[in-house]
mmCIF file of the N, C-alpha and C atoms, coordinates in Angstrom:
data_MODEL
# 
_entry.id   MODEL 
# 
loop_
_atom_site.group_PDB 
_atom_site.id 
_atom_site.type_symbol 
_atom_site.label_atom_id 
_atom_site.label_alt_id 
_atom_site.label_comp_id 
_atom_site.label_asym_id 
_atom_site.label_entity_id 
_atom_site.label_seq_id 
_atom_site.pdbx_PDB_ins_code 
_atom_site.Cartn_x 
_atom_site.Cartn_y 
_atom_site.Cartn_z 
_atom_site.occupancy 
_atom_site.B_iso_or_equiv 
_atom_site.pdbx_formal_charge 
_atom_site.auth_seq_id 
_atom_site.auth_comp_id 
_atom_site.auth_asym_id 
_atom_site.auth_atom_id 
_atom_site.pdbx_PDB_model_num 
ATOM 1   N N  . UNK A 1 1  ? 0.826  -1.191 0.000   1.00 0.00 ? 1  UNK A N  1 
ATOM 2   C CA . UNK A 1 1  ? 0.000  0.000  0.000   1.00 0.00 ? 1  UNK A CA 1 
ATOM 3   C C  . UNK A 1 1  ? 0.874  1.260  0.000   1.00 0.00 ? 1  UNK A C  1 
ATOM 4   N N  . UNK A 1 2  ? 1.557  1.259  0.569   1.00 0.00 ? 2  UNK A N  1 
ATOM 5   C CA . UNK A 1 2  ? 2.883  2.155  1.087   1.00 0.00 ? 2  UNK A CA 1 
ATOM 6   C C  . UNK A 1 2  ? 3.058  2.367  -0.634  1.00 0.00 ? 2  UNK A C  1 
ATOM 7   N N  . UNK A 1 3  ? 4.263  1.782  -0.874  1.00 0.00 ? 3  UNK A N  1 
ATOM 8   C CA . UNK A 1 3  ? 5.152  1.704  -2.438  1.00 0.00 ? 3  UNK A CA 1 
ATOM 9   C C  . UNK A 1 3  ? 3.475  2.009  -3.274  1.00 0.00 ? 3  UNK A C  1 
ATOM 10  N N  . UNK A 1 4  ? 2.460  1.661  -3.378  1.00 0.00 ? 4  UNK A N  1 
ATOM 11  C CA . UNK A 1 4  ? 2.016  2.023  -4.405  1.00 0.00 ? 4  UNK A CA 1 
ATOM 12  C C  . UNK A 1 4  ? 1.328  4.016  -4.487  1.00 0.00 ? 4  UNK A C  1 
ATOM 13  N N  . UNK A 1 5  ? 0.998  4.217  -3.014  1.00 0.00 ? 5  UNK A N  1 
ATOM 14  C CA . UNK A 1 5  ? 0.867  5.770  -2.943  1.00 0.00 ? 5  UNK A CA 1 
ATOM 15  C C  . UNK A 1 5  ? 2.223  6.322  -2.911  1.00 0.00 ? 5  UNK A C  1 
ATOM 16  N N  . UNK A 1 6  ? 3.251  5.823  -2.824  1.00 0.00 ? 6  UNK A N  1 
ATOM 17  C CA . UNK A 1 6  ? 4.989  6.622  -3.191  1.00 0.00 ? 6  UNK A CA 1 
ATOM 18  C C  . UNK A 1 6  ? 5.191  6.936  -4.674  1.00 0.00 ? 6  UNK A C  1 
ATOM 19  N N  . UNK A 1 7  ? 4.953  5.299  -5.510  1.00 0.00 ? 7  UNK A N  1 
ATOM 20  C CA . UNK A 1 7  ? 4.638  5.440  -6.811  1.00 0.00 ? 7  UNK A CA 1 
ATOM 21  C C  . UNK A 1 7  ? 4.324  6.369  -7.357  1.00 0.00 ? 7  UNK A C  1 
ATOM 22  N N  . UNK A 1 8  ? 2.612  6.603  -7.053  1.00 0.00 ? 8  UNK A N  1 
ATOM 23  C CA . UNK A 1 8  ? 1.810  7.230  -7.477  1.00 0.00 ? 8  UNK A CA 1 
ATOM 24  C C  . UNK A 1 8  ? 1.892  8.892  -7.511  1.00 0.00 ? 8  UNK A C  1 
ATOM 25  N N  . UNK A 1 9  ? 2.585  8.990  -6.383  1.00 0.00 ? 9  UNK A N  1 
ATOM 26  C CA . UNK A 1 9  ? 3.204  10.008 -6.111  1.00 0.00 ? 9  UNK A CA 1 
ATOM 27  C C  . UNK A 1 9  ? 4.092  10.945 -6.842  1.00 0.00 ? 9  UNK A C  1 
ATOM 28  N N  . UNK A 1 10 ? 5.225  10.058 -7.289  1.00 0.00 ? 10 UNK A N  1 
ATOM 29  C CA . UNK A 1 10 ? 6.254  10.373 -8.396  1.00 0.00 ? 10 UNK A CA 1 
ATOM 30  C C  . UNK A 1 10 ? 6.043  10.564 -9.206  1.00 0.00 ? 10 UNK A C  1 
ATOM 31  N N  . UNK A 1 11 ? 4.884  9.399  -10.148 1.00 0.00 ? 11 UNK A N  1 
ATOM 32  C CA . UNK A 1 11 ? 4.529  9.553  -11.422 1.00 0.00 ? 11 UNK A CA 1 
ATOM 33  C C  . UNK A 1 11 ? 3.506  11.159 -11.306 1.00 0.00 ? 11 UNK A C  1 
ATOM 34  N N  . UNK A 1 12 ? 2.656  11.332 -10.348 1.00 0.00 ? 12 UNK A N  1 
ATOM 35  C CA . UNK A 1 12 ? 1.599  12.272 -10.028 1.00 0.00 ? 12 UNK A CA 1 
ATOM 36  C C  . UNK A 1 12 ? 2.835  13.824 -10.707 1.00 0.00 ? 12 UNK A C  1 
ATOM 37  N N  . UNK A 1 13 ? 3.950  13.314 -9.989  1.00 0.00 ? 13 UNK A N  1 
ATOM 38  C CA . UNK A 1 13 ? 4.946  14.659 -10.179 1.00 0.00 ? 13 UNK A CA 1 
ATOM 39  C C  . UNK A 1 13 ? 5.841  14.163 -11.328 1.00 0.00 ? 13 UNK A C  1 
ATOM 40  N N  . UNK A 1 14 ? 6.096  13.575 -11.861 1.00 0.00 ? 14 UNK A N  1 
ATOM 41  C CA . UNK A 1 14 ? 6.816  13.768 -12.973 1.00 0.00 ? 14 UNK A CA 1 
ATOM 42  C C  . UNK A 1 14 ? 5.574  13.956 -14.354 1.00 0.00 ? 14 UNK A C  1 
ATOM 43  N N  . UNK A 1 15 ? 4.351  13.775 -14.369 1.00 0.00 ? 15 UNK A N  1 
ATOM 44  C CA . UNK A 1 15 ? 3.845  14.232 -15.123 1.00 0.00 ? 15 UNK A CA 1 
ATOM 45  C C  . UNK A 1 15 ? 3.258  15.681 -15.113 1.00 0.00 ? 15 UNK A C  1 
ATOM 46  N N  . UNK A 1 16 ? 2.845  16.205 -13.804 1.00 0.00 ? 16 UNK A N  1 
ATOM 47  C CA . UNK A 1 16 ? 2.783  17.713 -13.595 1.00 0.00 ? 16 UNK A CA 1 
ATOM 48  C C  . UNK A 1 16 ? 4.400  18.591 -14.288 1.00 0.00 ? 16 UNK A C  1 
ATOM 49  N N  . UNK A 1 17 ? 5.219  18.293 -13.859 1.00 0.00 ? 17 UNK A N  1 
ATOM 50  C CA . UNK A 1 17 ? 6.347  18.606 -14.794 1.00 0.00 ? 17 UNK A CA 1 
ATOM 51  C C  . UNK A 1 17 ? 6.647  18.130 -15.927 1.00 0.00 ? 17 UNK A C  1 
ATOM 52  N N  . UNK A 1 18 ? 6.043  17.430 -16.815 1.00 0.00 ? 18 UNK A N  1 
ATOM 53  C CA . UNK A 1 18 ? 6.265  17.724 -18.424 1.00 0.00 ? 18 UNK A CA 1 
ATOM 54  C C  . UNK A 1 18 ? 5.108  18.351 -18.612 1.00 0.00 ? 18 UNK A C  1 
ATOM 55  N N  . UNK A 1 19 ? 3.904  18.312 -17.988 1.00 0.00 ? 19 UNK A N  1 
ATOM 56  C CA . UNK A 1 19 ? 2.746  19.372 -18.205 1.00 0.00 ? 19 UNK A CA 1 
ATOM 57  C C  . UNK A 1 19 ? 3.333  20.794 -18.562 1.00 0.00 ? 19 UNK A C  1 
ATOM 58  N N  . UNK A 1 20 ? 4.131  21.485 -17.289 1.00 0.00 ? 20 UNK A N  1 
ATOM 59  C CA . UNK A 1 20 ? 4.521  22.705 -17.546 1.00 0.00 ? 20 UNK A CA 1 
ATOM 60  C C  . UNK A 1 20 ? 5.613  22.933 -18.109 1.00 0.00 ? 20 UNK A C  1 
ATOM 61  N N  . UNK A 1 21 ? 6.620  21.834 -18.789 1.00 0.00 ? 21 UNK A N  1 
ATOM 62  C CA . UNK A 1 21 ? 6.923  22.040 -19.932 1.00 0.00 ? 21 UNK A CA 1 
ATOM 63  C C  . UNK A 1 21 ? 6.563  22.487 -21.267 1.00 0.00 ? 21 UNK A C  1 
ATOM 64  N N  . UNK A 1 22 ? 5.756  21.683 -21.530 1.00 0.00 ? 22 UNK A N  1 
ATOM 65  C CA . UNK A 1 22 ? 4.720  21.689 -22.777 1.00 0.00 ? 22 UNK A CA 1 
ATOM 66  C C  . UNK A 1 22 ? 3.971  22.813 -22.416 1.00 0.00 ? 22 UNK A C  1 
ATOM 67  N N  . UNK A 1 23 ? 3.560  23.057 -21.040 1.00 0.00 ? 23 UNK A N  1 
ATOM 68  C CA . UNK A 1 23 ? 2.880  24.677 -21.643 1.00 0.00 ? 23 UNK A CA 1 
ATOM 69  C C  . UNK A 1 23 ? 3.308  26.280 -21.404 1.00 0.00 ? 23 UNK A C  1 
ATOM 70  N N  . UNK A 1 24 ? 5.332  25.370 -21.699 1.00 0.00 ? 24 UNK A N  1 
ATOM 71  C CA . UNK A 1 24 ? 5.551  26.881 -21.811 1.00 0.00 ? 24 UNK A CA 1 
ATOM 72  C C  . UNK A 1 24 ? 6.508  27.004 -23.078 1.00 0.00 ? 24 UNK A C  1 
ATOM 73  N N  . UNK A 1 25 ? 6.336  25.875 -23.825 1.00 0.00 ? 25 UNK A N  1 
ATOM 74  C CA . UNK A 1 25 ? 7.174  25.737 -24.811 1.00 0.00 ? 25 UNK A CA 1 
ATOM 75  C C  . UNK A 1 25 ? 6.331  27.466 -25.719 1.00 0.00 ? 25 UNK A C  1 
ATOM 76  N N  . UNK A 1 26 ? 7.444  27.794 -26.215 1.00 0.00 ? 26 UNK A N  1 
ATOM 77  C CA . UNK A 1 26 ? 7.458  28.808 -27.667 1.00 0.00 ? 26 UNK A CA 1 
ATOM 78  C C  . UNK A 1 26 ? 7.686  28.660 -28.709 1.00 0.00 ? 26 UNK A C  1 
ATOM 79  N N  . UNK A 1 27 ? 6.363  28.568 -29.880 1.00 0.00 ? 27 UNK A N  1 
ATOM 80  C CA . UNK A 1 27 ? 7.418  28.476 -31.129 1.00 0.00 ? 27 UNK A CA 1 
ATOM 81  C C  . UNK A 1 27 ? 8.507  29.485 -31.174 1.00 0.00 ? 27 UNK A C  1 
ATOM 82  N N  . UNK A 1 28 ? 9.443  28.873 -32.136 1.00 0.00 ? 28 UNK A N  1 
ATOM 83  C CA . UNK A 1 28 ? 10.466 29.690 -33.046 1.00 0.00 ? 28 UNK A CA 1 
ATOM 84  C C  . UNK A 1 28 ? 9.949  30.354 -34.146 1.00 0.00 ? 28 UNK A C  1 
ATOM 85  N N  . UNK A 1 29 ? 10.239 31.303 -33.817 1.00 0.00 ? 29 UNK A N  1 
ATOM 86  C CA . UNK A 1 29 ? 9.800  32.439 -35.373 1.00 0.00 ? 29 UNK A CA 1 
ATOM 87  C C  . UNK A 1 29 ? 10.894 32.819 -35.805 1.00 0.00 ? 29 UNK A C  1 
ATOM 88  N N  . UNK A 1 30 ? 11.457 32.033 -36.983 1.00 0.00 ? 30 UNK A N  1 
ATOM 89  C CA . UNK A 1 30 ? 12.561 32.098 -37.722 1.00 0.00 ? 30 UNK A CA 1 
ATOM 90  C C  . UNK A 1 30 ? 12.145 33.648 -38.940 1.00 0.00 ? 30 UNK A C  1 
ATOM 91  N N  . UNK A 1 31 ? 12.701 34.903 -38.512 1.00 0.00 ? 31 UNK A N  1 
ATOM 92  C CA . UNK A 1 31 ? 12.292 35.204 -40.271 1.00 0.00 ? 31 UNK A CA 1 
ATOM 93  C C  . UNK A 1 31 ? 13.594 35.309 -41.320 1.00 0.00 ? 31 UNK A C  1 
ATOM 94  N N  . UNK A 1 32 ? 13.741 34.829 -42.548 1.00 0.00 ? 32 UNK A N  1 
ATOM 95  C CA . UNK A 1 32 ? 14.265 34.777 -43.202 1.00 0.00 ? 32 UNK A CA 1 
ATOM 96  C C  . UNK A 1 32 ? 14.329 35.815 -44.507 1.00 0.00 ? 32 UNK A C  1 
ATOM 97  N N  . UNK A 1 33 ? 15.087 36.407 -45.168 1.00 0.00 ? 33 UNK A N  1 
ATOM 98  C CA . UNK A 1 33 ? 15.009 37.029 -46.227 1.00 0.00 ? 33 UNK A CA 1 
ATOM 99  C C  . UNK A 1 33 ? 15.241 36.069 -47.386 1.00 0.00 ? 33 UNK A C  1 
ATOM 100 N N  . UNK A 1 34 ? 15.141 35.421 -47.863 1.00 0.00 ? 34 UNK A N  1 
ATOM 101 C CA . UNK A 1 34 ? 16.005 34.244 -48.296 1.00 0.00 ? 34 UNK A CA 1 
ATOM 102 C C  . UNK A 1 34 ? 14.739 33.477 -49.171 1.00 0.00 ? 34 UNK A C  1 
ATOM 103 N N  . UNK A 1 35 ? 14.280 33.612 -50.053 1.00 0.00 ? 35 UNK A N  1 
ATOM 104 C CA . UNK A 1 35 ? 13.380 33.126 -50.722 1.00 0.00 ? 35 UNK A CA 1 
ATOM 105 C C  . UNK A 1 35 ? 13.561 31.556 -51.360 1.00 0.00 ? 35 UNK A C  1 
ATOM 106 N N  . UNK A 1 36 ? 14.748 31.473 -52.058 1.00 0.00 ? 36 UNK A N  1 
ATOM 107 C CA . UNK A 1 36 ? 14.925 30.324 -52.841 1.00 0.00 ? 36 UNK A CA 1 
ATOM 108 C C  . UNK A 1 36 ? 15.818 30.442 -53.927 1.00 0.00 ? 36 UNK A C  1 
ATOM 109 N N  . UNK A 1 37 ? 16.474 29.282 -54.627 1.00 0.00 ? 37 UNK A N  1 
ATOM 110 C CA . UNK A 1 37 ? 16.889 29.076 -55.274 1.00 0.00 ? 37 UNK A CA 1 
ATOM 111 C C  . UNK A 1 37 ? 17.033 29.056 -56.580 1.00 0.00 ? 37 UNK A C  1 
ATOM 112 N N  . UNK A 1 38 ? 17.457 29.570 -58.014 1.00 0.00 ? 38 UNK A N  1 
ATOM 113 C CA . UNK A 1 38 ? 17.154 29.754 -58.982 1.00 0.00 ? 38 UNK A CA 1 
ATOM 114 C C  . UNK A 1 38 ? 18.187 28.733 -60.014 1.00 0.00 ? 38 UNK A C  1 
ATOM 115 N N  . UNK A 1 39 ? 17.930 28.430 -61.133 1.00 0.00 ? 39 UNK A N  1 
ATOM 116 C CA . UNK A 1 39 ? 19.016 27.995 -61.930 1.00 0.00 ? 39 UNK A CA 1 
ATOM 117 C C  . UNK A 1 39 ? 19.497 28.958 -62.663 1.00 0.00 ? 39 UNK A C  1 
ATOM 118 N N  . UNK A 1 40 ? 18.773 30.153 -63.148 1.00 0.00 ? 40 UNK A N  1 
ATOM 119 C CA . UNK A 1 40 ? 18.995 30.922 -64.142 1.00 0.00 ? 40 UNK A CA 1 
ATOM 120 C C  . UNK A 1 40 ? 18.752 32.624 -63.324 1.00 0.00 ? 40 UNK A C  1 
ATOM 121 N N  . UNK A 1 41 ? 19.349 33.522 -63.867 1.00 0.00 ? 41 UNK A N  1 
ATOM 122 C CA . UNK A 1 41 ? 19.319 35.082 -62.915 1.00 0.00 ? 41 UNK A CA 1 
ATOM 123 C C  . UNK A 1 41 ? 17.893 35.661 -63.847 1.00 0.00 ? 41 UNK A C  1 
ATOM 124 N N  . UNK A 1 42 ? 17.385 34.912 -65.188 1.00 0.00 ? 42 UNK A N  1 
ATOM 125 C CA . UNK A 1 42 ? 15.825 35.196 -64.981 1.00 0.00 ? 42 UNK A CA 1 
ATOM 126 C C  . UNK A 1 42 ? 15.052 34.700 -64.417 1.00 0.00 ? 42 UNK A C  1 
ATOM 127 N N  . UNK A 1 43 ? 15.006 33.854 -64.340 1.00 0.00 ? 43 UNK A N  1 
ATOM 128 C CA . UNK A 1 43 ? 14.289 33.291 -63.068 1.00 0.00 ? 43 UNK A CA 1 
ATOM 129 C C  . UNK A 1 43 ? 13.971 33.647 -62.044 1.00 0.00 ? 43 UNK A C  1 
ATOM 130 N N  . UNK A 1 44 ? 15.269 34.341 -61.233 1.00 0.00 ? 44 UNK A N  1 
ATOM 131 C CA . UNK A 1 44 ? 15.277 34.930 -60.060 1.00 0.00 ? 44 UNK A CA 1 
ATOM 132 C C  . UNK A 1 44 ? 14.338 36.167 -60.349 1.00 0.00 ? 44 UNK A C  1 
ATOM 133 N N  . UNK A 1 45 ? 14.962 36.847 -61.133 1.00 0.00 ? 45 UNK A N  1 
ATOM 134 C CA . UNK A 1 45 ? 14.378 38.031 -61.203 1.00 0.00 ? 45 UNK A CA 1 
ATOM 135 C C  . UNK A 1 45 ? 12.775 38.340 -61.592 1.00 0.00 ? 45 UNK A C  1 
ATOM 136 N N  . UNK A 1 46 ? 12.374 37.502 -62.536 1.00 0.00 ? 46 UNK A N  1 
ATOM 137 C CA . UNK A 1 46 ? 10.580 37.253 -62.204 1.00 0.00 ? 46 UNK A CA 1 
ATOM 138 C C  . UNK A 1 46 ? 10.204 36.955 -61.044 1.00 0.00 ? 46 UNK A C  1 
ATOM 139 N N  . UNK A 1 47 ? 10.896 35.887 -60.349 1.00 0.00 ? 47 UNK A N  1 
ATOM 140 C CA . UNK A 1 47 ? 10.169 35.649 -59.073 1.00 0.00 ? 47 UNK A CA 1 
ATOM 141 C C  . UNK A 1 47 ? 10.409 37.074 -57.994 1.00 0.00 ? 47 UNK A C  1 
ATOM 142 N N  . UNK A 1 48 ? 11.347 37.228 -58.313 1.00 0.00 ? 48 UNK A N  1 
ATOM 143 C CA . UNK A 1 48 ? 11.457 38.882 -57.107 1.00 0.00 ? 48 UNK A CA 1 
ATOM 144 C C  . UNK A 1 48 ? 10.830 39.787 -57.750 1.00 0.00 ? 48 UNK A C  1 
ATOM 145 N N  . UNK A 1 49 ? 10.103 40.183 -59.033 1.00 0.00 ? 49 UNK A N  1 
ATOM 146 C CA . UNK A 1 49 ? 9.098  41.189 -59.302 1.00 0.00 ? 49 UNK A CA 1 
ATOM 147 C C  . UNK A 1 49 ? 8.289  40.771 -59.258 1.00 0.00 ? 49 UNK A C  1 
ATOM 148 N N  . UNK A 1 50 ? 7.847  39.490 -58.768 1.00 0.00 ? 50 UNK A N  1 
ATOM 149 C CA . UNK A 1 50 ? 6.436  39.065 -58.306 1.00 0.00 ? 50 UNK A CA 1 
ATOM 150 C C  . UNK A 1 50 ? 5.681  39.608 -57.369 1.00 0.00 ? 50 UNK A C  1 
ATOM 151 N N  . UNK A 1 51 ? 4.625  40.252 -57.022 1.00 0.00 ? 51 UNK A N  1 
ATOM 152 C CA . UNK A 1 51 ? 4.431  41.151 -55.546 1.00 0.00 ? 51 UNK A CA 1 
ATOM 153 C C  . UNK A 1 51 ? 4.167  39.763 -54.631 1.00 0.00 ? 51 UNK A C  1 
ATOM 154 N N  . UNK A 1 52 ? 4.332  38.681 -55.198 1.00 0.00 ? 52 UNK A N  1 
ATOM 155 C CA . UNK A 1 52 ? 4.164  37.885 -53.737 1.00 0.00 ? 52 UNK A CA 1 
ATOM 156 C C  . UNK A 1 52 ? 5.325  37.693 -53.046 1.00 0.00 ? 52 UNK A C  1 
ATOM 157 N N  . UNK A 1 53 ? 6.665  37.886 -53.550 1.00 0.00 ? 53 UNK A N  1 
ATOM 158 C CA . UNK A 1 53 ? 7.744  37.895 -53.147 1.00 0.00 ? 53 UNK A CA 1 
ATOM 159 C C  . UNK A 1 53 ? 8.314  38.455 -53.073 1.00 0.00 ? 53 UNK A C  1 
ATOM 160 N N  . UNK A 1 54 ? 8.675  39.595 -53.479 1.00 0.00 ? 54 UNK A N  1 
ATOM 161 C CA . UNK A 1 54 ? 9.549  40.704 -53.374 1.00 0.00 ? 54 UNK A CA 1 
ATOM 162 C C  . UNK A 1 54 ? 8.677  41.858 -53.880 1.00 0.00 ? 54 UNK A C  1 
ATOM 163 N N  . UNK A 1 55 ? 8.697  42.171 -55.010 1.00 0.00 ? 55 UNK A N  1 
ATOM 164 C CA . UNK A 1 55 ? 7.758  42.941 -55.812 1.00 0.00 ? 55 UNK A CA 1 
ATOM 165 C C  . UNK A 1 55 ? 9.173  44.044 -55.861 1.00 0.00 ? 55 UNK A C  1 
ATOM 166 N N  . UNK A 1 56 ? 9.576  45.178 -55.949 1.00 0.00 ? 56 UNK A N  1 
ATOM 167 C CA . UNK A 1 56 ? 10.560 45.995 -55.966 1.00 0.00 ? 56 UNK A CA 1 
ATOM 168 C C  . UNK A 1 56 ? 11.811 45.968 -54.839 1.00 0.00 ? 56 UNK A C  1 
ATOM 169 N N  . UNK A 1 57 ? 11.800 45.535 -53.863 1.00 0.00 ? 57 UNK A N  1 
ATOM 170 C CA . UNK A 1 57 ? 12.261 44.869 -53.041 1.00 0.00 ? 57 UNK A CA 1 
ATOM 171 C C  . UNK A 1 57 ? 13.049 43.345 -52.774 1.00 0.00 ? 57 UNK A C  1 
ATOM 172 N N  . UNK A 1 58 ? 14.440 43.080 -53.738 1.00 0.00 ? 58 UNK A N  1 
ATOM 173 C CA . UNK A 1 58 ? 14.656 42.207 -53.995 1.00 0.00 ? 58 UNK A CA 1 
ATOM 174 C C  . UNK A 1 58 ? 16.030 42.332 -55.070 1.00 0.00 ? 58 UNK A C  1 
ATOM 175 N N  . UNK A 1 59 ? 16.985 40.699 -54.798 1.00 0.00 ? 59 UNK A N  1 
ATOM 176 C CA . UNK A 1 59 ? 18.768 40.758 -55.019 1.00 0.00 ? 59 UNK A CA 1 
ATOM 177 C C  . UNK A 1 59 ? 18.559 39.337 -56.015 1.00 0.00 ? 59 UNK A C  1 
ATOM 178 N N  . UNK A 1 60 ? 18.916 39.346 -56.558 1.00 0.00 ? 60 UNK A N  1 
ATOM 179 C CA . UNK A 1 60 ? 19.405 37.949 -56.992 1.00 0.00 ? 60 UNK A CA 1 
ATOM 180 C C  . UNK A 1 60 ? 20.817 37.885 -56.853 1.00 0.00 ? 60 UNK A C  1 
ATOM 181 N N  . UNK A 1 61 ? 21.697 36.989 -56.287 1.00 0.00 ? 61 UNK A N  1 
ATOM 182 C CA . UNK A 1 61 ? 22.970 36.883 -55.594 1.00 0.00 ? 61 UNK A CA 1 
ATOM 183 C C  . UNK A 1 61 ? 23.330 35.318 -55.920 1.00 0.00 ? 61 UNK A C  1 
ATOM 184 N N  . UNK A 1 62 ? 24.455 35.101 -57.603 1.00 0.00 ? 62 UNK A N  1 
ATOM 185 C CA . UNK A 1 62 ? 24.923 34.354 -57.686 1.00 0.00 ? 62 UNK A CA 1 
ATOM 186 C C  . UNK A 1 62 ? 25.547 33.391 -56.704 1.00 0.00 ? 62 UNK A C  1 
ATOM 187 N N  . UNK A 1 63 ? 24.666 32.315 -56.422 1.00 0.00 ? 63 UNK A N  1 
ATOM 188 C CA . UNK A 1 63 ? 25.455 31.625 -55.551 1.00 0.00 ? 63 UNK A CA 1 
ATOM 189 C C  . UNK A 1 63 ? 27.275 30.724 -56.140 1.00 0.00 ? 63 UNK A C  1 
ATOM 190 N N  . UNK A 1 64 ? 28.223 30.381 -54.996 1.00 0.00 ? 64 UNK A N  1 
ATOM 191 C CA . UNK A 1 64 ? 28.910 29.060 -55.429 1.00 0.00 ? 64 UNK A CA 1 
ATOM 192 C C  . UNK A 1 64 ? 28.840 28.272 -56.731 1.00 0.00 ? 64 UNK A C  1 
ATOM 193 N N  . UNK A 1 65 ? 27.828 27.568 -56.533 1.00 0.00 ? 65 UNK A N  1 
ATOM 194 C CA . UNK A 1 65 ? 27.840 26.549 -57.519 1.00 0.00 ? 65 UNK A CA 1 
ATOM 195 C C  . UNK A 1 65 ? 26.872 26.921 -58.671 1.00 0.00 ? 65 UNK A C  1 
ATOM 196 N N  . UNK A 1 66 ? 26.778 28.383 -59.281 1.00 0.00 ? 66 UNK A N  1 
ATOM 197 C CA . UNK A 1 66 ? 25.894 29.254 -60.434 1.00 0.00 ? 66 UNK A CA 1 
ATOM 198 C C  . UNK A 1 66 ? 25.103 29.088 -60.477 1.00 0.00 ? 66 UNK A C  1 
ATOM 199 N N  . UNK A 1 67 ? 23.856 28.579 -59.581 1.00 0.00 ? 67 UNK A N  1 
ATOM 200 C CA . UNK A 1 67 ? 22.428 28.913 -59.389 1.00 0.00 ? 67 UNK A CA 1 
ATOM 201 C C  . UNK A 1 67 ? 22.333 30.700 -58.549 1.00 0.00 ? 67 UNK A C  1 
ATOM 202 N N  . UNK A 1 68 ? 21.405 31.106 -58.657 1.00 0.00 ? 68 UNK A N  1 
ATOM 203 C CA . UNK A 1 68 ? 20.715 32.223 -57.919 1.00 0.00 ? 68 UNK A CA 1 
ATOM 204 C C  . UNK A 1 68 ? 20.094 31.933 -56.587 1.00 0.00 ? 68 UNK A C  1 
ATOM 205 N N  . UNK A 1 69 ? 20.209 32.890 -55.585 1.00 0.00 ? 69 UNK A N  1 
ATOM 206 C CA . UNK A 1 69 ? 19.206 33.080 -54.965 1.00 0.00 ? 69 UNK A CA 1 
ATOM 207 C C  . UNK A 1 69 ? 18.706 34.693 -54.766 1.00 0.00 ? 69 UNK A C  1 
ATOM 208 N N  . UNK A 1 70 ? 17.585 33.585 -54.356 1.00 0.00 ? 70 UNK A N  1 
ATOM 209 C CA . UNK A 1 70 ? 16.352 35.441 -54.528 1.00 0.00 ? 70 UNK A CA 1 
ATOM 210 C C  . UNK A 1 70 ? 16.702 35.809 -52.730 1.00 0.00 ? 70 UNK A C  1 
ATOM 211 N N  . UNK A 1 71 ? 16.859 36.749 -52.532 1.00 0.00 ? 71 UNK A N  1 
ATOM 212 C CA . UNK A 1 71 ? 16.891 37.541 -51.335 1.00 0.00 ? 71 UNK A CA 1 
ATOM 213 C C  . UNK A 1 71 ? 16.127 38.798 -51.635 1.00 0.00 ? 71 UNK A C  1 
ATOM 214 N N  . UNK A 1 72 ? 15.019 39.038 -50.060 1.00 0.00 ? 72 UNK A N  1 
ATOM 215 C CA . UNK A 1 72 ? 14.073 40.014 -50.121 1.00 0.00 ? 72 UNK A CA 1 
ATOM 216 C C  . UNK A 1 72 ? 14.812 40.769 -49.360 1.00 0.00 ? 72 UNK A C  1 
ATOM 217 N N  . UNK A 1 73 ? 14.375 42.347 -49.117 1.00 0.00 ? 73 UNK A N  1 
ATOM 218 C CA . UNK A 1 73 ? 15.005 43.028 -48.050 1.00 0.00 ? 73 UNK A CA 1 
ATOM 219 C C  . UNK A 1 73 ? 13.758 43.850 -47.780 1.00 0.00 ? 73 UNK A C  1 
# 
């Protein structure tokens, strides 16, 4: 009887503490300028005069290995 209200006990408290773990977790709000990847610098550049992505606001920046990326600012 003993060992099973000690048990019960522990588990009673180790689940109240991942409770208030979990309810204080925060997402991450990553923001990125960094749109994506292009093969070609037209490419890039339609997609950054797109108003869903850049619209006037926007780099195409030869990467390394001669793809593009679109960067917003």
């Amino acid at each position: 009887m003993v060992k099973t209200l000690v048990a019960a006990g522990i588990l009673g408290a180790c689940a109240a503490t991942v409770g208030v773990g979990a309810a204080s977790a925060h997402p991450v709000v990553v923001h990125s300028d960094y749109i994506g990847n292009y093969a070609t610098q037209e490419a890039c550049a339609a997609d950054g005069a797109s108003p869903k992505t850049g619209g006037s606001q926007y780099t195409c920046t030869q990467a390394q290995d001669g793809t593009w990326d679109l960067i917003t600012s």
